[in-house]
C-alpha positions, 0 to 999 in steps of 0.5 A: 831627042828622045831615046827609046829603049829596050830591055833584055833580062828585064826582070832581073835585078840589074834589068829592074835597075836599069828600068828604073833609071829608064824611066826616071830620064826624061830624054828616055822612052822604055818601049820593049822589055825581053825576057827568056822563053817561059819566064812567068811575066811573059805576055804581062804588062812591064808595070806589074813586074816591077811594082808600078802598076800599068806602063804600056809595055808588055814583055816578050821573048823576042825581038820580034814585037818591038820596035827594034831598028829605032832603039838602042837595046841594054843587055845584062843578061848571060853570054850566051844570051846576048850571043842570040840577041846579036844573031836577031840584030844583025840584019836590023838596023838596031844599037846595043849596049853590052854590059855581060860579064863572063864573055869568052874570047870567041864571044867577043869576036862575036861582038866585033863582028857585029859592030862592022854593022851595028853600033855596039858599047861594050864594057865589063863595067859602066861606071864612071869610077872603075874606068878612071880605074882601069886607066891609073891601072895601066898608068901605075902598073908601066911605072911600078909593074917592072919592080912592084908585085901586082895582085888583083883581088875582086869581091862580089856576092854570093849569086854572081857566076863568072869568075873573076868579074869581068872588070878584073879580067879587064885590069888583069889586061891592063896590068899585063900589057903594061909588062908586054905579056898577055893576060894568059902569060901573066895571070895566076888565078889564086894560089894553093899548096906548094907552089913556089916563091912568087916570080917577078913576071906573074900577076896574082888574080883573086876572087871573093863571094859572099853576102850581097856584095855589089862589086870592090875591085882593088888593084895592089902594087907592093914593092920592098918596104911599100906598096900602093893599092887602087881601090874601087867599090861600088855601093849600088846597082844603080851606079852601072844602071846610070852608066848603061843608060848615058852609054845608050844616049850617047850610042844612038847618035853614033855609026856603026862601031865597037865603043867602049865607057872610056869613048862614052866618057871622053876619058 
C-alpha cells in the first residue's frame, strides 16, 4: 500500500526534512506541497525548492489543487496556520498530522473537534525518545514528585518563537498531574528578584535559546543530598521528520480520532 502524502510549510526546514524522509520511503508518495499565499515557490515545481531538479509537484497555497480525501497531510507550520488548514479539511474526507508547537488551549479544541470526523495524530514531538520521555516523567515524578523538587529546563535555537517548547509544556503536564495540580497551579516560567524560598508545590519551567540547538529537554528531580535528571537531546530534524512520516502510515489505516506518538508507538 502506498501512502500519499501532503506537505504544509513545505519549503521550510522542517517541510524540507520531512521531504526528504517522503521521499527516501518507498511506501510513500509526495503528491502536494502547500505554501503560504506569496511565497516565492508558488506555481514552481517542488524539485527546485529543495535541489532535486523536477519532481512532478508543483506548490500551491491551497488545498484546492491536491488530492486531499486520499492522503494524509504533515503540518509543522504555526498555530494559526494549521488552525485554517482544519477549516479546509473538514468537510473532506482527509487525515492530518499535527506536529506545531505553540497551540493554545482554544486550538486544541479545535483539534478535538476536528478529530469526531477526521483522523488526527497530534504530538509536540515525534520522536521515539521523547515520548519514552514523556512516560519515565510521569513514572518518576508519582514516585519523587511528593518530596523531590521538579525543574523542567528546554533548550532550542535561536529562531524558534514559542516558548516554552511544546514538549516542556507536555512534561510540565505530566509532571503536574502526577502531584494532582494543573499545568497553571503548578508551573513558575522562571524566576527573578525577590521571589521567595521555593515551596514544595510549584514545579519551575525553564526556557533557552541560542545557536541552532535542535531541541534538549531535561527534567531535573532534586531532593536532600541527590537529585535525578531525565534527559533528552535531539541531534537532528530528521529525528521528528522519521517520526511525522511513520505517524502518517500508521494514520492512514486508522477511523477518525484524536491519536497521539505513544498510539502510533504502542507505548
Amino acid at each position: 500500500m502506498t501512502i500519499d502524502i501532503i506537505l504544509t510549510g513545505s519549503c521550510g526546514r522542517m517541510g524540507k526534512e520531512i521531504a526528504a524522509s517522503v521521499l527516501s520511503d518507498e511506501q510513500c508518495r509526495l503528491v502536494g506541497c502547500i505554501e503560504y499565499k506569496g511565497h516565492s515557490s508558488i506555481g514552481k515545481d517542488y524539485g527546485e525548492c529543495i535541489g532535486q531538479g523536477t519532481l512532478g509537484v508543483v506548490v500551491a497555497d491551497s488545498f484546492s489543487a491536491v488530492p486531499v480525501d486520499s492522503s494524509v497531510i504533515i503540518d509543522f507550520t504555526a498555530p494559526s496556520a494549521t488552525m485554517s488548514f482544519l477549516d479546509e479539511i473538514d468537510k473532506r474526507k482527509a487525515r492530518i498530522v499535527i506536529g506545531t508547537t505553540g497551540i493554545d488551549a482554544s486550538g486544541v479544541d479545535r483539534i478535538k473537534k476536528s478529530s469526531q470526523g477526521t483522523p488526527i495524530v497530534y504530538s509536540p514531538n515525534m520522536s521515539m525518545g521523547v515520548n519514552l520521555l514523556f512516560i519515565l516523567t510521569e513514572i518518576v515524578s508519582k514516585r519523587l514528585g511528593e518530596t523531590f523538587d521538579i525543574e523542567i529546563i528546554e533548550a532550542h535555537h535561536r529562531l524558534k518563537k514559542d516558548a516554552p517548547s511544546g514538549t516542556a509544556v507536555k512534561l510540565g503536564e505530566i509532571a503536574a498531574s502526577a502531584i494532582n495540580m494543573s499545568y497553571d497551579e503548578a508551573i513558575k516560567n522562571g524566576r527573578a528578584g525577590m521571589v521567595g524560598a521555593r515551596t514544595n508545590k510549584e514545579i519551575g519551567m525553564h526556557a533557552v535559546r541560542g545557536g541552532d540547538i535542535v531541541g534538549d529537554h531535561t527534567v531535573l528531580f532534586a531532593g536532600l543530598g541527590e537529585r535525578l535528571e531525565l534527559r533528552h537531546m535531539a541531534h537532528s530534524r530528521s529525528t521528528f521528520a522519521r517520526g511525522a512520516v511513520a505517524a502518517a502510515k500508521w494514520l492512514a489505516s486508522q477511523k477518525p480520532g484524536l491519536y497521539t506518538m505513544r498510539d502510533v508507538l504502542g507505548l
